[in-house]
FILUM-773774 format. One record per residue (C-alpha): x negated, y negated, z. Coordinates in nm, 3 decimals. Layout:
// residues N
+---------+---------+---------+
!       X !       Y !       Z !
+---------+---------+---------+
!       X !       Y !       Z !
...
+---------+---------+---------+
END
This chain:
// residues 398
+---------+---------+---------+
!       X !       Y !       Z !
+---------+---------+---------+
!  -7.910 !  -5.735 !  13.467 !
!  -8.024 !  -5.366 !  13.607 !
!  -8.239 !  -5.121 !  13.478 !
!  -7.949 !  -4.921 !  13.313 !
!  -7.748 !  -5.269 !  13.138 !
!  -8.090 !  -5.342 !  13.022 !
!  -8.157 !  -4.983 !  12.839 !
!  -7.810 !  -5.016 !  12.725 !
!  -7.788 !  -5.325 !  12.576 !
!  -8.131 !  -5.213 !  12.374 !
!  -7.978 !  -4.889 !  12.278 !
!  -7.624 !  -5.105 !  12.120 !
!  -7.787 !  -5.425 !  11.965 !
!  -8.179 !  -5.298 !  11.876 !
!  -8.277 !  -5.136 !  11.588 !
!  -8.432 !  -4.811 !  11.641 !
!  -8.799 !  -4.877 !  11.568 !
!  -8.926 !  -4.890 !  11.938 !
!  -8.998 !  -4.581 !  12.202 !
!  -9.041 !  -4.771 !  12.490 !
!  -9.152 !  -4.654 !  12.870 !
!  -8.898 !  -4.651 !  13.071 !
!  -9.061 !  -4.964 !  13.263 !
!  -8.862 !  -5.268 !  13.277 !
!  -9.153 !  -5.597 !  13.359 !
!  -9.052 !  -5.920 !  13.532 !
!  -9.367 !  -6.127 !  13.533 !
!  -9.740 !  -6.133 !  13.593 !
! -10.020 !  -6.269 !  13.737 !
! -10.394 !  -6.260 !  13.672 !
! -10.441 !  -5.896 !  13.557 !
! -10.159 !  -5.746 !  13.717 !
!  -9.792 !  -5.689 !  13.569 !
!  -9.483 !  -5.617 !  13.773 !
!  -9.168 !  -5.472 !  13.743 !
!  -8.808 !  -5.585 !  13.799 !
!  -8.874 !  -5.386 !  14.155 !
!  -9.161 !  -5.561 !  14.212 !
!  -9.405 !  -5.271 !  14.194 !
!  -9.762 !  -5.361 !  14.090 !
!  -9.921 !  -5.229 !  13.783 !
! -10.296 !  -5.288 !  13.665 !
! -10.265 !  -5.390 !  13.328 !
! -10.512 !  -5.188 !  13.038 !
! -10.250 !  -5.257 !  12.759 !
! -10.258 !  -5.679 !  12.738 !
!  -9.990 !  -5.680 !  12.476 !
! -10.175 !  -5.434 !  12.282 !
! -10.489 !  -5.688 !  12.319 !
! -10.293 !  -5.981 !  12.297 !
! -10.327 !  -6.139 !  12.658 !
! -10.687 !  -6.185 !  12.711 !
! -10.611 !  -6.418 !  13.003 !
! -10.390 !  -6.224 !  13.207 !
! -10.122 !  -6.377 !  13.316 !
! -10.061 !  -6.706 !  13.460 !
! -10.407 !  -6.838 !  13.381 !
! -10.402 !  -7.170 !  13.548 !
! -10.572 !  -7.389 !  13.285 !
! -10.381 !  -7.197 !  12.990 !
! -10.065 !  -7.202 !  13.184 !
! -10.080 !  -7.566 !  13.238 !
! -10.225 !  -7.664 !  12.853 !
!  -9.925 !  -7.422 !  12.717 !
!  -9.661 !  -7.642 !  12.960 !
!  -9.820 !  -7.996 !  12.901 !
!  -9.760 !  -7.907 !  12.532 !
!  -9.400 !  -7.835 !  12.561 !
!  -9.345 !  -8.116 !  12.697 !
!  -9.472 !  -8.302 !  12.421 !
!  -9.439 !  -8.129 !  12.135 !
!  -9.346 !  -7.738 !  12.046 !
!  -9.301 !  -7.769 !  11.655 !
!  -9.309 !  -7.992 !  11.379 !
!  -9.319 !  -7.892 !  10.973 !
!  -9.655 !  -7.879 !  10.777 !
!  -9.573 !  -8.118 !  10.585 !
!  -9.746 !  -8.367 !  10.874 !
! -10.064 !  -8.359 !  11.046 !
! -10.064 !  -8.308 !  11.447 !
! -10.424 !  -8.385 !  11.585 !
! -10.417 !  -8.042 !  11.817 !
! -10.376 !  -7.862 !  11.489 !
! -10.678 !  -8.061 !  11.348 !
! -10.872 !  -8.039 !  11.665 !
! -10.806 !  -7.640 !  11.719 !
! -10.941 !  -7.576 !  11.326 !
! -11.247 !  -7.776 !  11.376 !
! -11.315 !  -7.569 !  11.665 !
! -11.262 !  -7.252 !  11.516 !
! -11.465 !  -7.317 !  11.203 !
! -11.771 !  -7.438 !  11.394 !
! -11.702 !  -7.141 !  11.647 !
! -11.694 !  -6.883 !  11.380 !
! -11.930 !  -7.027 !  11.109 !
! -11.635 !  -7.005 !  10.830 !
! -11.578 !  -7.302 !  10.670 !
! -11.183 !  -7.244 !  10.568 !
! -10.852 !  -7.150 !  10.739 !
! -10.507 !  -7.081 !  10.702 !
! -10.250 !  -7.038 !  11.029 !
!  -9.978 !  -6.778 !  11.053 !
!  -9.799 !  -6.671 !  11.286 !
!  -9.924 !  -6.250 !  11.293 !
! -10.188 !  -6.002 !  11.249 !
!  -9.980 !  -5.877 !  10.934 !
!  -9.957 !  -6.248 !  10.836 !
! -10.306 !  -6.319 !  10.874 !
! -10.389 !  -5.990 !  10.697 !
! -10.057 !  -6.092 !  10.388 !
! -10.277 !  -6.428 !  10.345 !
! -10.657 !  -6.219 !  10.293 !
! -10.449 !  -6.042 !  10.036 !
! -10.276 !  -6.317 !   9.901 !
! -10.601 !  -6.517 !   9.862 !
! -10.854 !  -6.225 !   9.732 !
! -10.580 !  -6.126 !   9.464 !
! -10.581 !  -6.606 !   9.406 !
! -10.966 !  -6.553 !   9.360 !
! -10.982 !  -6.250 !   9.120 !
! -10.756 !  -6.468 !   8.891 !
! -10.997 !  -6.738 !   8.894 !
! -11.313 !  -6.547 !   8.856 !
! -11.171 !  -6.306 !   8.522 !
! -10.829 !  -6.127 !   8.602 !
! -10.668 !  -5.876 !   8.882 !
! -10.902 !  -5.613 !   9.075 !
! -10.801 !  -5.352 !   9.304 !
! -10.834 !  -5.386 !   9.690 !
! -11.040 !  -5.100 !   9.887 !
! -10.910 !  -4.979 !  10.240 !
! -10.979 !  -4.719 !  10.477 !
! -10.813 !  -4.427 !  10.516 !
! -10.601 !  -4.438 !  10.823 !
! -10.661 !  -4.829 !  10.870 !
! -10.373 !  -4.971 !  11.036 !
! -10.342 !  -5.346 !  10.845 !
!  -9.996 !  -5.460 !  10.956 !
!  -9.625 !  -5.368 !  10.831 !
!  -9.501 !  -5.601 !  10.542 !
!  -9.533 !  -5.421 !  10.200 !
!  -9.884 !  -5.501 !  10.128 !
! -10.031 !  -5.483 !  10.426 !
!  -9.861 !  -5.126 !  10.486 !
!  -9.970 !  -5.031 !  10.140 !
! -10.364 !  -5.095 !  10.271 !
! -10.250 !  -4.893 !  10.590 !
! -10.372 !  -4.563 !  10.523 !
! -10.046 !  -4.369 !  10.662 !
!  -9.942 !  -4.136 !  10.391 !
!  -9.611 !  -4.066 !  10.603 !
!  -9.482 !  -4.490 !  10.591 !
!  -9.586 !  -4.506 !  10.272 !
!  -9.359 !  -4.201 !  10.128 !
!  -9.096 !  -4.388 !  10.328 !
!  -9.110 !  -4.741 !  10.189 !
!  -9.205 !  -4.633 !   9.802 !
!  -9.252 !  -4.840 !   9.584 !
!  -9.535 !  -4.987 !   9.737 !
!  -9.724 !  -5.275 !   9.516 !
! -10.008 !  -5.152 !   9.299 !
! -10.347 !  -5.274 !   9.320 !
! -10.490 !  -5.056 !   9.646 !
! -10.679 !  -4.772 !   9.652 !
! -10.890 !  -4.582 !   9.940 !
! -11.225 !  -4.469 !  10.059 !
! -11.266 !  -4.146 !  10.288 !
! -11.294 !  -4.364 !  10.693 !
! -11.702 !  -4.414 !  10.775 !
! -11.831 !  -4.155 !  10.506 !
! -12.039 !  -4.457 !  10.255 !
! -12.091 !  -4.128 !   9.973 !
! -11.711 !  -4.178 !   9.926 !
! -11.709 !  -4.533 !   9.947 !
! -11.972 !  -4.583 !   9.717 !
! -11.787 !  -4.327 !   9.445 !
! -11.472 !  -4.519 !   9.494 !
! -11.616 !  -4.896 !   9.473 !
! -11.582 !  -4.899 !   9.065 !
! -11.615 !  -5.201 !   8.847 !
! -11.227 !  -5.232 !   8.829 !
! -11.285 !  -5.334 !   9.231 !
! -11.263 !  -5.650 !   9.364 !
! -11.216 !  -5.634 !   9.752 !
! -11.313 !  -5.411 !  10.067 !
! -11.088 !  -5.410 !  10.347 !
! -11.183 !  -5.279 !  10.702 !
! -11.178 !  -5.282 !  11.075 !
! -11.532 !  -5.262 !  11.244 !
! -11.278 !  -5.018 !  11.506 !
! -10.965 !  -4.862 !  11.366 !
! -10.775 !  -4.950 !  11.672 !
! -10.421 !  -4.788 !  11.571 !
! -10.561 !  -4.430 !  11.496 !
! -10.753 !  -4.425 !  11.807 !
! -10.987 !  -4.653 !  11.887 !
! -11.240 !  -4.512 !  11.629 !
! -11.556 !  -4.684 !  11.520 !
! -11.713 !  -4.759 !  11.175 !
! -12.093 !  -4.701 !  11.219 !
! -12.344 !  -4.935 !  11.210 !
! -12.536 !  -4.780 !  10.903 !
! -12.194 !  -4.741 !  10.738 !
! -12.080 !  -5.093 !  10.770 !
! -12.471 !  -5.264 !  10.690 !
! -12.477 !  -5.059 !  10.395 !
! -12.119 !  -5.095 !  10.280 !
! -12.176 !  -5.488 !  10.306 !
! -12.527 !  -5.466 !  10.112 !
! -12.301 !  -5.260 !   9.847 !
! -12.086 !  -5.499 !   9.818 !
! -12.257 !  -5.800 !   9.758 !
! -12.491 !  -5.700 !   9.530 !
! -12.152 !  -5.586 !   9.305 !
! -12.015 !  -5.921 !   9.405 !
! -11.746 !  -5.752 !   9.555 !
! -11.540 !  -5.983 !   9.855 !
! -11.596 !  -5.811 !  10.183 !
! -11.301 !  -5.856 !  10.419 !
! -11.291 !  -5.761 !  10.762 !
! -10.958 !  -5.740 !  10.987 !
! -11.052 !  -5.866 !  11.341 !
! -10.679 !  -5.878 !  11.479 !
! -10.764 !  -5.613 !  11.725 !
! -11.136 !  -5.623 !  11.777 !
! -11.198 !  -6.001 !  11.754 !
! -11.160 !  -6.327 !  12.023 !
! -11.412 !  -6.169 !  12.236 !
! -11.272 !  -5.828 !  12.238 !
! -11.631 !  -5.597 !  12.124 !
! -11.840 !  -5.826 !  12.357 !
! -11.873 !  -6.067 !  12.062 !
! -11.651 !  -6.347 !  11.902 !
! -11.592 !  -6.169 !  11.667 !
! -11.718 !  -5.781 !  11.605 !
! -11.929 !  -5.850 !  11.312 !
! -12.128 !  -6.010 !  11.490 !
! -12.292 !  -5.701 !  11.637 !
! -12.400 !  -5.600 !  11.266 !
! -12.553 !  -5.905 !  11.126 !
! -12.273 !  -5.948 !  10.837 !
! -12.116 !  -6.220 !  10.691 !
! -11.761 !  -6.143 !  10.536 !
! -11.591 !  -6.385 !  10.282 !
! -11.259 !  -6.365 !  10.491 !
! -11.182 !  -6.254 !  10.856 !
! -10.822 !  -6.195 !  10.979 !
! -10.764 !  -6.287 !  11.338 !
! -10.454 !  -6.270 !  11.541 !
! -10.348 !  -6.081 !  11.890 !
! -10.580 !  -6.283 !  12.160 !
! -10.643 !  -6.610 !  11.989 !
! -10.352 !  -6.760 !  12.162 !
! -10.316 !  -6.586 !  12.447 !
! -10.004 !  -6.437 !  12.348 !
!  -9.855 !  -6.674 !  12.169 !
!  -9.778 !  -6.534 !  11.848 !
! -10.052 !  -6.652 !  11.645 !
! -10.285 !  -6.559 !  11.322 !
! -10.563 !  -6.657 !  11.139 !
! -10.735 !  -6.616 !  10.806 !
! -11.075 !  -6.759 !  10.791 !
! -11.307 !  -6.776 !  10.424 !
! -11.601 !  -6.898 !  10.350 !
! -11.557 !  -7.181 !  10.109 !
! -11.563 !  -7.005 !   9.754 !
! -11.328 !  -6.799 !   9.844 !
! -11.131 !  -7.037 !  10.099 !
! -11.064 !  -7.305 !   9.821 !
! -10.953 !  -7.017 !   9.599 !
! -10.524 !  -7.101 !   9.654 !
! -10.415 !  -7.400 !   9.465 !
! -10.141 !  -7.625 !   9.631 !
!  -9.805 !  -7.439 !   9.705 !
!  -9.974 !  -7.117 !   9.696 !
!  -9.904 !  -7.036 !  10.012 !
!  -9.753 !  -7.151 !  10.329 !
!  -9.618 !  -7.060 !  10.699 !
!  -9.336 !  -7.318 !  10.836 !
!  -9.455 !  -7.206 !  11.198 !
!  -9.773 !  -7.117 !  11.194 !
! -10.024 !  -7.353 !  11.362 !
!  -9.735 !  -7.547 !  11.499 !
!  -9.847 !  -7.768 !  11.723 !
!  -9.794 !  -7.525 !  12.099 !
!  -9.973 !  -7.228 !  11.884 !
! -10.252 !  -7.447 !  11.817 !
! -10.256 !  -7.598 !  12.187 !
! -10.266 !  -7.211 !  12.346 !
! -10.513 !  -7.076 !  12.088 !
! -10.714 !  -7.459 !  12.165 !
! -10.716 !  -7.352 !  12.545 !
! -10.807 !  -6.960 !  12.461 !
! -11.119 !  -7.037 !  12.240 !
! -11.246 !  -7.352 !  12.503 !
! -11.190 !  -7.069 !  12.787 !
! -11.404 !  -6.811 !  12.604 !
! -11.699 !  -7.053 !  12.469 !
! -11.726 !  -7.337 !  12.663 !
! -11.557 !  -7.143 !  13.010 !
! -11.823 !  -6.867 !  12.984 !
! -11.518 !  -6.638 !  12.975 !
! -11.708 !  -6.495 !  12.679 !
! -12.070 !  -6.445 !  12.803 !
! -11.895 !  -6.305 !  13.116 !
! -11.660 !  -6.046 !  12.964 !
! -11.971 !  -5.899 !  12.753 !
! -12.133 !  -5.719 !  13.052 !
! -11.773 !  -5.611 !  13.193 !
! -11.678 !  -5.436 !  12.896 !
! -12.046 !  -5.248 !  12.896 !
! -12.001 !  -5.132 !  13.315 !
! -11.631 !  -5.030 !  13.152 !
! -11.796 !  -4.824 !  12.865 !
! -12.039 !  -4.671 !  13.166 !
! -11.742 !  -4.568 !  13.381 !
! -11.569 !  -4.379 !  13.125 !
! -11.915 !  -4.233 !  13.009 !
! -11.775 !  -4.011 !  13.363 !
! -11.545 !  -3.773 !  13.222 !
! -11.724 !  -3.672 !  12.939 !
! -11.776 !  -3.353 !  13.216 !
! -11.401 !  -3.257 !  13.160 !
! -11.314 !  -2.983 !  12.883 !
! -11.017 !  -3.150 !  12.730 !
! -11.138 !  -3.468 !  12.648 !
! -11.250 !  -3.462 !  12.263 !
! -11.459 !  -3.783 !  12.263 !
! -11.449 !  -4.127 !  12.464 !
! -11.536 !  -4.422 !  12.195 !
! -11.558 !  -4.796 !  12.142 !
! -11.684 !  -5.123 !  12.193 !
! -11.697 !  -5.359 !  12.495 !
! -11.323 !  -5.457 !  12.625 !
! -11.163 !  -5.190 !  12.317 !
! -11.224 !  -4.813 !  12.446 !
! -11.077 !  -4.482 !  12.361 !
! -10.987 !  -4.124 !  12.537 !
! -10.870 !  -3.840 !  12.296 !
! -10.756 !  -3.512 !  12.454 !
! -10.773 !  -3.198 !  12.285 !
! -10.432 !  -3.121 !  12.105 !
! -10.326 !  -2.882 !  12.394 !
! -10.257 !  -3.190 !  12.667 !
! -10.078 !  -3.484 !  12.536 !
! -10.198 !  -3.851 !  12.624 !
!  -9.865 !  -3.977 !  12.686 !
!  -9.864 !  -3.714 !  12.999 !
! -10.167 !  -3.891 !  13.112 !
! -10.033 !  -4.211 !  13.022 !
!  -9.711 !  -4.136 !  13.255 !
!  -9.961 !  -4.038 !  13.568 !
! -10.121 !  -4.341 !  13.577 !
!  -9.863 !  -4.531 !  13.527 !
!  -9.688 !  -4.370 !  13.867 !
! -10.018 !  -4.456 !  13.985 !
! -10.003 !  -4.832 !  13.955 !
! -10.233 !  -4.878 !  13.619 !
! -10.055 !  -4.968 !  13.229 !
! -10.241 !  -4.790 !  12.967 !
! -10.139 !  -4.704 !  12.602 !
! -10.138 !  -4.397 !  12.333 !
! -10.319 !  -4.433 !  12.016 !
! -10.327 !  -4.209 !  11.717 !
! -10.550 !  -3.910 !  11.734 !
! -10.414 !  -3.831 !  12.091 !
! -10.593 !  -4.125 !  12.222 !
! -10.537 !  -4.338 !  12.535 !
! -10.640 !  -4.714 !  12.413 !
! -10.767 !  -4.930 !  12.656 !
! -10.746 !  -5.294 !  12.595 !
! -10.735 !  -5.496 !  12.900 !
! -10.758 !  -5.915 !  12.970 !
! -11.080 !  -6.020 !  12.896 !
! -11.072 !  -6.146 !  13.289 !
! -11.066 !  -5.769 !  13.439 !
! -11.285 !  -5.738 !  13.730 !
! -11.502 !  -5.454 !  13.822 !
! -11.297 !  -5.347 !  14.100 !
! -10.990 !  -5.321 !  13.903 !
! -11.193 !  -5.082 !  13.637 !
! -11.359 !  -4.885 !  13.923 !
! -10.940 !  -4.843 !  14.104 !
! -10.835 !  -4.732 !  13.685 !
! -11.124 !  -4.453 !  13.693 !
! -11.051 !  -4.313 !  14.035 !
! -10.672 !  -4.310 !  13.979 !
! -10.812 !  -4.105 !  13.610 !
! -11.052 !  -3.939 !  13.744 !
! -10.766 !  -3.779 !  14.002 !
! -10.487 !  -3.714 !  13.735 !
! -10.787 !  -3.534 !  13.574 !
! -10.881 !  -3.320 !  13.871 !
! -10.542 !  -3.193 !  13.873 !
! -10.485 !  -3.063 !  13.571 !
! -10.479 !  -2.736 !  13.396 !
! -10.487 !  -2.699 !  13.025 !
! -10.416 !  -2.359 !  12.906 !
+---------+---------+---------+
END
């Protein structure tokens, strides 16, 4: 099929929810992606975080094919010893002692909800859940209605009750809005869907000390920023906090559709039986990707390795703080963001390096997100800042 049959079977038969580059990918192979042409592109955009691997990983590749073989999916309702060796793995990995499989960050994020809302009615009735302005949480009902887009939620009302908001990284607001009648906090250490913007360290300490002295449950959404992504298993790590439930999703199969919600075990052992349930999730080839991802990262070194990449990448981009137009360059590790001033758009830049051989991706807040495999090598960073660094040079904001 061309490049036109493909754009027009999309435009007859999708549903209009997508604005897509007009890039049409065949395959890939260790960081690289390339189109149905065969040119090369260096790839910053993993799926939106999702391929930490690359592509074509040898030891994933052949774990995800050995699998297939043997077994893709079978129902919950029996035990598979991959599924019962990956949670063992990811308990001791993480330090939580419960988990439920989904298939989604929105799942994984559905399920923290799901289970918070299970332990309120055990422990004296409902309790609202707190959320961050502009968070980005997924796109089922509830996860949209924590989702602090004003704009979706007009759109969808009704939206279920229960949720209210706290002004993003300002704790004076927080603190005003964590009243008695609340019994969860939900955040991202790094709002990755309005730009790649950053809770602070005193902010997120001190929310978490708040919290637990109300005996409020702290949960933390590490779809985006966790499997590695910060520099860290997860990015709580880098504050010293222990949340009752982490959502996990995006890398931890290697782009596989996967999720996870992790609790400790008071709040883990919260759902009674039938309370919940996935008829995918941690099927038996999820469980044998996300297996191979998490071996890769701890016992591979992939981990320990990535950690100082992702600090020389923060260094690089450090470079163009000398340029007018750029507002601010944040993040953590592997997760980084560019916003331009509102007079040049991102997606121009976006297009430029694209024609230049290198797949990034806009954010909110005019922001150019960069998310790449957890495998990217210095010299493919260093090619991504020249190729910036000349779309840059030449241009003129008026």
């Amino acid at each position: 099929m061309n490049f036109n049959k493909i754009k027009e079977a999309e435009a007859v038969h999708y549903m209009p929810v997508f604005s897509r580059d007009n890039l049409v990918l065949d395959h890939g192979n260790g960081n690289c992606l390339y189109d149905i042409n065969g040119n090369e592109y260096v790839d910053f955009v993993a799926g939106i975080a999702s391929n930490i691997l690359g592509y074509d990983h040898p030891e994933y590749t052949q774990t995800v094919c050995e699998q297939v073989h043997k077994l893709i999916h079978v129902s919950n309702h029996y035990y598979t010893a991959i599924q019962s060796e990956y949670i063992t793995r990811l308990c001791e990995a993480t330090g939580f002692a419960r988990v439920f499989l989904c298939n989604s960050g929105a799942e994984a994020n559905e399920c923290a909800i799901k289970l918070a809302r299970r332990y309120f009615k055990n422990h004296g009735g409902p309790k609202r859940i707190l959320s961050a302005e502009r968070a980005f949480h997924g796109r089922t009902l509830a996860t949209l209605t924590v989702t602090g887009n004003e704009n979706q939620h007009s759109v969808y009302a009704p939206l279920p009750s229960g949720f209210a908001s706290f002004k993003y990284n300002d704790f004076d607001d927080f603190k005003a809005k964590l009243t008695d009648d609340v019994g969860a906090v939900m955040l991202e250490t790094i709002q990755g869907e309005c730009g790649v913007r950053p809770f602070s360290n005193d902010f997120l300490v001190n929310a978490y000390a708040l919290c637990k002295s109300k005996g409020v449950l702290f949960i933390v959404d590490e779809v985006q920023t966790g499997m590695g992504r910060t520099g860290k298993l997860l990015s709580v790590e880098h504050f010293g906090v222990k949340p009752d439930i982490v959502t996990l999703a995006k890398g931890i199969a290697g782009g596989i559709p996967m999720g996870a919600c992790l609790a400790n075990e008071d709040v883990g052992t919260a759902f009674a039986l039938g309370d919940h349930g996935s008829t995918f999730g941690g099927n038996p080839l999820a469980c044998a990707a996300a297996n191979k991802v998490l071996e890769i990262l701890t016992d591979g070194g992939l981990l320990e390795s990535s950690a100082p990449i992702g600090e020389y990448f923060g260094e690089r981009l450090a470079h163009f703080s000398k340029y007018n137009f750029i507002a601010d360059i944040r993040g953590k590790g592997l997760m980084r963001g560019i916003q331009f001033i509102e007079k040049l758009p991102a997606a121009a830049i976006e297009g430029k390096l694209r024609e230049r051989g290198y797949l990034v991706n806009v954010a909110g807040n005019n922001t150019i997100r960069l998310v790449p495999p957890l495998t990217i090598e210095k010299e493919q960073i260093d090619g991504l800042i020249a190729a910036l660094d000349d779309v840059l040079a030449s241009t003129n904001v008026i």
